[in-house]
C-alpha positions in Angstrom: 0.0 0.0 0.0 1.8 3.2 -1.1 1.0 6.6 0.8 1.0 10.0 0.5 5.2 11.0 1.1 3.4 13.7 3.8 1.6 11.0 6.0 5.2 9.2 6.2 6.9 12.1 7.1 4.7 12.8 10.0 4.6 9.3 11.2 8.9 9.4 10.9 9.0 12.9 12.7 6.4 11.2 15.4 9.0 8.5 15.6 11.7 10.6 16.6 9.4 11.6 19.9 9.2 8.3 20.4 12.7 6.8 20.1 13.9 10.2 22.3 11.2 9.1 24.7 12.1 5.6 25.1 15.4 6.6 26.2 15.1 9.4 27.8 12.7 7.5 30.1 15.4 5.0 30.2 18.0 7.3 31.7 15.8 8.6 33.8 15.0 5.2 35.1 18.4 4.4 36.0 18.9 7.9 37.3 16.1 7.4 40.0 17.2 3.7 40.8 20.5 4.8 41.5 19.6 7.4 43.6 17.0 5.2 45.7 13.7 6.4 44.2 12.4 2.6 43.1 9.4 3.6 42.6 9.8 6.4 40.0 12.8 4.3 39.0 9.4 1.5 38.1 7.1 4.1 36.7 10.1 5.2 34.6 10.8 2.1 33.1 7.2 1.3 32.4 7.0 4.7 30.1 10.4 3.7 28.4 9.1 0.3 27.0 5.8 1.8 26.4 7.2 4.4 24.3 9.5 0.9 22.8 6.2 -0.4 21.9 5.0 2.8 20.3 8.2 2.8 18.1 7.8 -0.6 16.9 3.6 0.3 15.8 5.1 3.4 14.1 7.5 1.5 12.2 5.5 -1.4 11.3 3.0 1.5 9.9 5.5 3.4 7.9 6.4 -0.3 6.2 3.2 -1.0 5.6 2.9 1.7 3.9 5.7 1.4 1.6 7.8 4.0 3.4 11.4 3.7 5.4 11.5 4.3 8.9 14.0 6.8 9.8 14.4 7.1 14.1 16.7 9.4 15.4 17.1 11.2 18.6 15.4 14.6 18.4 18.2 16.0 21.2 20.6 14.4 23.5 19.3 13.0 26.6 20.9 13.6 29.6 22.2 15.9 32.6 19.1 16.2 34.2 19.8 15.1 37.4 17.4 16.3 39.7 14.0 14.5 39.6 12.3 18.4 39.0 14.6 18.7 35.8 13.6 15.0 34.6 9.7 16.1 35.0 10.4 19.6 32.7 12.3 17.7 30.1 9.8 14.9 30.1 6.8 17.6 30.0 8.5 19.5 27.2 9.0 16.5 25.2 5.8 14.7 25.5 4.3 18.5 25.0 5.5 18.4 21.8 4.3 15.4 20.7 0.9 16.1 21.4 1.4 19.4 19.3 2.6 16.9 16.6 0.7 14.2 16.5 -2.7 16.8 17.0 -1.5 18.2 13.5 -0.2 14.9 11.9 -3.9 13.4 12.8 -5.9 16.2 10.9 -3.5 16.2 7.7 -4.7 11.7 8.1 -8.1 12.8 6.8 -7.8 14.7 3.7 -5.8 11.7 2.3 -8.1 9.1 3.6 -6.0 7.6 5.6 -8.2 6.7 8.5 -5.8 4.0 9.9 -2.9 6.2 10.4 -5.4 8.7 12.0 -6.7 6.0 14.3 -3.1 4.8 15.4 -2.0 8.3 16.3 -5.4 9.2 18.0 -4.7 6.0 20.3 -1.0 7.5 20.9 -2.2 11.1 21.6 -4.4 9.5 24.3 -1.6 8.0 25.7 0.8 11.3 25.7 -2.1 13.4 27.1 -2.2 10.9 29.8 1.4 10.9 30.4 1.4 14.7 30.4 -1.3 14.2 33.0 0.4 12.1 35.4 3.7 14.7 34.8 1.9 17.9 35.7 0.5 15.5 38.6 4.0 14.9 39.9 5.0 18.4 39.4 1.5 19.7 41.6 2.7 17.4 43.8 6.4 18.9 44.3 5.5 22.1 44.5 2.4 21.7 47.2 4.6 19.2 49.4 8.0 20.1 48.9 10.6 18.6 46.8 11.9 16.5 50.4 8.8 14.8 51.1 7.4 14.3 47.2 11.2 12.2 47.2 10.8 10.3 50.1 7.2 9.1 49.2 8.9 7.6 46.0 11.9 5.6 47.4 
């Protein structure tokens, strides 16, 4: 099945959130777990292999659509050692991808391509919630103070 060169554009740019996601969250991960904080160490981990999962659909879509995936990183990950600073970097990146994928799903419909549309609705619900649970964590920081927030998550 051949596509429009825009819809596989969109879906590679949306695949560079993802891969930068999956190890972003990775880092993170081993940030928090060395530091003591198992269970955002856990949470961590969960959104890295989610985001895996969501690279592997994306790139099974591109294929099927005659296209090449093309992942890269969209920035280096890293130096955000503080859990604060991991929460802003995550919020700006999963920010973006909402932005993104909002815009990739309303250029799906004037090619007809209501599967692509469908797939990045279902990921957009899953960033939204992500952002959700991140502006959460931030409320969280700031209304009980960075030294208890951390000692709730160890």
């Amino acid at each position: 099945m051949k596509a429009d060169p825009q819809i596989i554009t969109r879906l590679n740019e949306y695949l560079c959130f993802e891969t930068t996601g999956h190890v972003q969250y990775l880092f993170h991960a081993g940030l928090c777990a060395h530091q003591g904080f198992s269970v955002l160490a856990r949470i961590q981990t969960d959104y890295s292999a989610e985001e895996s999962q969501h690279s592997a659909r994306i790139m099974a879509r591109i294929l099927m659509l005659d296209g090449l995936p093309t992942p890269k990183m969209l920035r280096a990950v890293g130096g955000m050692r503080s859990v604060p600073e991991q929460f802003e970097a995550d919020r700006e990146l999963v920010g973006g991808a909402i932005v993104h994928l909002r815009t990739s799903i309303g250029e799906c419909e004037p090619h007809r391509d209501f599967v692509t549309r469908d797939l990045l609705r279902e990921m957009l619900d899953d960033e939204e919630r992500h952002l959700y649970w991140l502006d959460k964590q931030v409320s969280l920081l700031g209304d009980v103070g960075p030294e208890n927030y951390l000692q709730s998550m160890l």
